[in-house]
N, C-alpha and C positions, 0 to 999 in steps of 0.2 A: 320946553321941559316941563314934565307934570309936577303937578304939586311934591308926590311923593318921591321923586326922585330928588329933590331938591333937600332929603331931611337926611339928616347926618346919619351914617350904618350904624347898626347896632353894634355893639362891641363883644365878640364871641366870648363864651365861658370861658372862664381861665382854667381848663380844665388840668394843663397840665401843670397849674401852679397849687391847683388844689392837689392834686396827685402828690407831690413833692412834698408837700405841707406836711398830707397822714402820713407818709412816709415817715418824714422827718418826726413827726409825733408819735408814732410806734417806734422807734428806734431809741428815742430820749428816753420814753418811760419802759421796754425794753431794758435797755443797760441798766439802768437803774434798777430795777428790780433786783439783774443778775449780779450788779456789783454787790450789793445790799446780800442778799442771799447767800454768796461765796464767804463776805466776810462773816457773817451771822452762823456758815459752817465751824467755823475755828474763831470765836471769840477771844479768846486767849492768846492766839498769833497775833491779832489784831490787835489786842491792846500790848502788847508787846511792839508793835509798831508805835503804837502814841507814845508809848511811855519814850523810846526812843526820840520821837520830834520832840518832846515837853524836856529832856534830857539836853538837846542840842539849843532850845531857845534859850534855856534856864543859864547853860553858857555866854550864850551868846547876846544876853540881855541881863547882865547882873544884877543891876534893879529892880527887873520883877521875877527873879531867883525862887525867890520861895512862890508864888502865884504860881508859876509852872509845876514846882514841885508839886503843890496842893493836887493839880491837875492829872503828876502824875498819880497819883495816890488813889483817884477815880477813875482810871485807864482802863479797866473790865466794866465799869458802869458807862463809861463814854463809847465802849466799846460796842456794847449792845444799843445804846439807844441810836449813835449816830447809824450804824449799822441797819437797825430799822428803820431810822426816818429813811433812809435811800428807798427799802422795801414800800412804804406807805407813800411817799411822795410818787412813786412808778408807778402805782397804782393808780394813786388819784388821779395821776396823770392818764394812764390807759382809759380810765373811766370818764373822764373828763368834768372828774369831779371840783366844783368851785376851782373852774382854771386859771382866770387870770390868781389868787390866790395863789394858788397852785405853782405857776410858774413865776413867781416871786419867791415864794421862798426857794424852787428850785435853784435860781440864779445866785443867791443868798450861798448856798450849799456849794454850788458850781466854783463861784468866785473863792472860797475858801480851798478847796481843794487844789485852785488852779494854782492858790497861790503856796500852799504847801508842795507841789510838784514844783514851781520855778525855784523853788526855793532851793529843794533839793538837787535839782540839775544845776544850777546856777554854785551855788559853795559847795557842790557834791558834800553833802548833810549827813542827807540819809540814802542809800544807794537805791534803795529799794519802796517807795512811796508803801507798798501791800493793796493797793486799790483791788486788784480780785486774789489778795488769799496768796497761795501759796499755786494754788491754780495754773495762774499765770505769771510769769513773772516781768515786769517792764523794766527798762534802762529808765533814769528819770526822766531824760529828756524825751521817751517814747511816754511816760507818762503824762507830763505836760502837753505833748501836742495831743494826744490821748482827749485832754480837758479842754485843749482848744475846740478839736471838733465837738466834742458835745457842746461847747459854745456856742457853736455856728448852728446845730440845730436846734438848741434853745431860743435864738435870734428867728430863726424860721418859721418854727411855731409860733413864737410872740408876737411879731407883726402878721401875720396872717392868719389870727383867731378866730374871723368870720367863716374860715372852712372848719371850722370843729364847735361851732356852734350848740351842736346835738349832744346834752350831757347824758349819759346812760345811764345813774343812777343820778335822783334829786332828794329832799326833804328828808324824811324821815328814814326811810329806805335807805336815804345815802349813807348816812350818821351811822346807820346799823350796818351797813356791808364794809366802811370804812375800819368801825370801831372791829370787828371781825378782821380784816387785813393787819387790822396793828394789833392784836392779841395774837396772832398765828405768828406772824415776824419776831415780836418780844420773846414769844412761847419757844420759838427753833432757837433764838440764839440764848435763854436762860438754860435749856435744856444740854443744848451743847459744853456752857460753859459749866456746867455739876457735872458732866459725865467725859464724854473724849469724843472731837468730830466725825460726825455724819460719815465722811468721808475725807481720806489721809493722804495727801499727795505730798509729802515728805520723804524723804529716802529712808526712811526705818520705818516705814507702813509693813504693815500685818503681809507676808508672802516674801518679802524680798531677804536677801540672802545680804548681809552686811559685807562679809569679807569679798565678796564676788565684785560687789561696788564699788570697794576700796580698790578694783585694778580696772585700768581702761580696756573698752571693749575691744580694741585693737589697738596697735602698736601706731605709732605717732608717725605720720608720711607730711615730707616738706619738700617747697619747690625751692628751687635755688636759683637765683637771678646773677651772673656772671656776667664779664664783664673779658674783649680781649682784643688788643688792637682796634680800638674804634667800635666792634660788636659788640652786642648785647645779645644774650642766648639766656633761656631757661632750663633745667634739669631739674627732673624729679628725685637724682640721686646725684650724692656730692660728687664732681669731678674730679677725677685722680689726675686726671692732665695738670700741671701746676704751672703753665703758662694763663691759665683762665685766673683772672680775679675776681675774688669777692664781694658781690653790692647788696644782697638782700637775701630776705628766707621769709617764706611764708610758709602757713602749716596750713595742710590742706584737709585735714579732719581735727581739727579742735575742739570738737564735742565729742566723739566719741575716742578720741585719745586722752583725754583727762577722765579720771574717773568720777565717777557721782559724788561719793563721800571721800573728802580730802583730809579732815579733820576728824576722826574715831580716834581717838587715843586714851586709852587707860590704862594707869598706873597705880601701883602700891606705895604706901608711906613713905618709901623709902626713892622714889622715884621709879621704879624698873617696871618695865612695861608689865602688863599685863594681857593686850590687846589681844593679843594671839590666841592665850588660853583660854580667854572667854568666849571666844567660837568657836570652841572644842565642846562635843556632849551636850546635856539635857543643864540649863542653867537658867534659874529663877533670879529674876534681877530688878531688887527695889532703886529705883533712882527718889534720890531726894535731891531737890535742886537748891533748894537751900534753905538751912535749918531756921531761919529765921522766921518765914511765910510757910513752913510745915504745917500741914495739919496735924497736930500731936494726937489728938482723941481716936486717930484711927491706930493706932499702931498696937493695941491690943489685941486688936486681929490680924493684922500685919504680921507681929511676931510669931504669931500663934500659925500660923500660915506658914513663914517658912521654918520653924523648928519641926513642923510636920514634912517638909518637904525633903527637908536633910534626910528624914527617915523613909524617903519613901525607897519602895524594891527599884524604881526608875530610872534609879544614880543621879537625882538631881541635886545639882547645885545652890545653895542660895547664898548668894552677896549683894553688895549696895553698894551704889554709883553714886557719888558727890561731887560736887563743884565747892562746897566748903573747906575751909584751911583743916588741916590734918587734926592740931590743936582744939580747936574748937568741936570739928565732929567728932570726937572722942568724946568730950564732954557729955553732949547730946545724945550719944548715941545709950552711955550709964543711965541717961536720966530718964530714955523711954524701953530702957531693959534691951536693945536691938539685939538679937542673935547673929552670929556668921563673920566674915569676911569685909571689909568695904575697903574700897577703889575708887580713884578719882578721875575727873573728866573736864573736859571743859564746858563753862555754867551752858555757853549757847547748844553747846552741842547735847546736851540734856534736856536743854526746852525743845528742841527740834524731835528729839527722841519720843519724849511723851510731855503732851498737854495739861500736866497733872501732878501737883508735889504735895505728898509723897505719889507715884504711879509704882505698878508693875510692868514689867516685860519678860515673855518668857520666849528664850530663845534655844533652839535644837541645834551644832555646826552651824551658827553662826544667821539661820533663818528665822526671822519672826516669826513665833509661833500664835500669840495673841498679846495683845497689851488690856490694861485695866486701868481707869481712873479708881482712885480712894473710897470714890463711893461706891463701886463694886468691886470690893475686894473678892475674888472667887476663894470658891471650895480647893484641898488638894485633890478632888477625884476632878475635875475642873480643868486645872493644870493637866493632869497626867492623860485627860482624855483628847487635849490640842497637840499633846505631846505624839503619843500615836496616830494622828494624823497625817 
């Protein structure tokens, strides 16, 4: 036997554990970015999710009651910042900027969010974690295991750093593409939260037709599971034979037999709806969600807005949507002069409506015509020009 056959083989490239590795390392800081992003779309949905968890721990941990409150009272500043750390940490991570870094505090981040998901799944909490927005929507236990896989490729990455060795930006260079990623991330979600999101995946976004959603897109179809003399048989329509019994009912379109919007209800003082005739005609509609977190300093042009509107040739309507006690917004309403009609609603169904108190909404038969945050209060030639649309 030669010498060289006698020396131990070399041990092939682990090519396909590296393969797996950047896989696994695109994909981490991938989601990352996109979950970061979605939420930094609608800042405001998102701190309406924390304020919820800091609401349910505040319960559920009496002793530190007020710490949670505190917490919730910075639920738009926790909103934006946690919000971009997702954004900047994706990044660092793509860049493979100071990794091991990097994927500590990722895991830091990880480990907190997993354990707000179990949390939620486990005492059903909060139903809906908001991990992307409004976007998408998770069951909590599809959120949690959601957090496990990005576990498992955090874990991937982590032990096998030697394939990502190559960081693409270093020194000074980094500091500056870095500090640029987190002004861009901060800068999308400060912007979103002064104005209204990017983009509105809610059931009252700009196009959709309100009253059309409030009915199912078809009519409800169920199978029926029967049961007779020892068989068992299915039918799609209930059996008029009354020797067959009874065992089960399954719906066989459940998404589109329930309608999008289940909860649109508004009413006058006095309780009687009003739902109906608000999706009748040209109608300007201030929603105030609640007088207490109003911006008051807008409603000089507010007012001024729709006492122009009543007069327009266009037959528009102006009223205002509250979730405040009847009592109360009358108060409020003397003390900033408010013109017109007001109608109540309920508070969530108003946040979902518009990102913004005070907002507008101008709706034609019952279709969003366009909405406005406070800080853009439009013109009435403004209005009457989406109106003709």
């Amino acid at each position: 036997m030669s010498p060289t056959s006698s020396a131990p083989a070399v041990a092939p490239a682990p090519h396909l554990l590296r393969t797996i590795t950047r896989v696994c390392w695109f994909l981490l800081g991938a989601l990352f970015i996109f979950s970061g992003l979605i939420k930094l779309n609608d800042p405001v949905g998102t701190a309406y999710k924390l304020e919820e968890y800091f609401e349910v721990f505040a319960v559920s941990v009496p002793p530190l009651e007020g710490f949670f409150m505190w917490f919730k009272n910075l639920s738009r500043t926790l909103s934006i910042l946690l919000s971009s750390l997702e954004v900047i940490l994706g990044v660092a991570l793509l860049l493979r900027w100071h990794l091991r870094i990097t994927l500590w505090v990722l895991l830091g981040l990880l480990t907190f969010f997993a354990f707000l998901t179990f949390y939620s799944a486990a005492f059903n909490k909060v139903t809906d974690c908001g991990c992307f927005g409004d976007f998408i929507k998770l069951t909590p236990w599809t959120s949690f295991a959601k957090d496990m896989f990005l576990l498992v490729l955090w874990l991937v990455v982590f032990t096998h750093q030697r394939f990502l060795r190559h960081s693409f930006v270093t020194g000074t260079f980094g500091i500056m593409v870095m500090t640029f990623a987190t002004a861009i991330a901060i800068g999308i979600g400060v912007r979103a939260l002064g104005h209204l999101p990017y983009f509105d995946f809610l059931p009252y976004k700009v196009g959709n037709d309100i009253g059309k959603l409030m009915k199912p897109a078809e009519p409800a179809r169920y199978r029926y599971t029967m049961t007779r003399n020892g068989e068992t048989k299915t039918f799609d329509t209930y059996p008029t034979d009354t020797t067959w019994t009874y065992q089960a009912m399954e719906s066989l379109n459940p998404k589109t037999s329930t309608p999008v919007i289940t909860d649109f209800e508004v009413s006058d003082v006095n309780g009687n709806s009003y739902t109906q005739e608000l999706l009748k005609g040209s109608k300007l509609v201030l929603i105030v969600q609640n007088t207490n977190k109003t911006d008051r300093d807008r409603f000089l042009a507010i007012n001024k807005l729709m006492e122009e509107a009543d007069k327009s040739r266009r037959g528009i309507t102006a009223l205002t949507i509250t979730s405040t006690s009847a009592a109360k917004f009358d108060s409020f309403r003397h003390d900033v002069n408010l013109p017109g009609p007001y109608y109540f609603a309920d508070a969530t169904v108003l946040k979902s409506i518009i990102r913004s108190n005070p907002g507008i909404m101008v709706l034609q038969n019952g279709v969003v015509k366009a909405k406005y945050h406070y800080h853009d209060i439009p013109e009435l030639w403004q209005i009457e020009k989406v109106l003709k649309e």
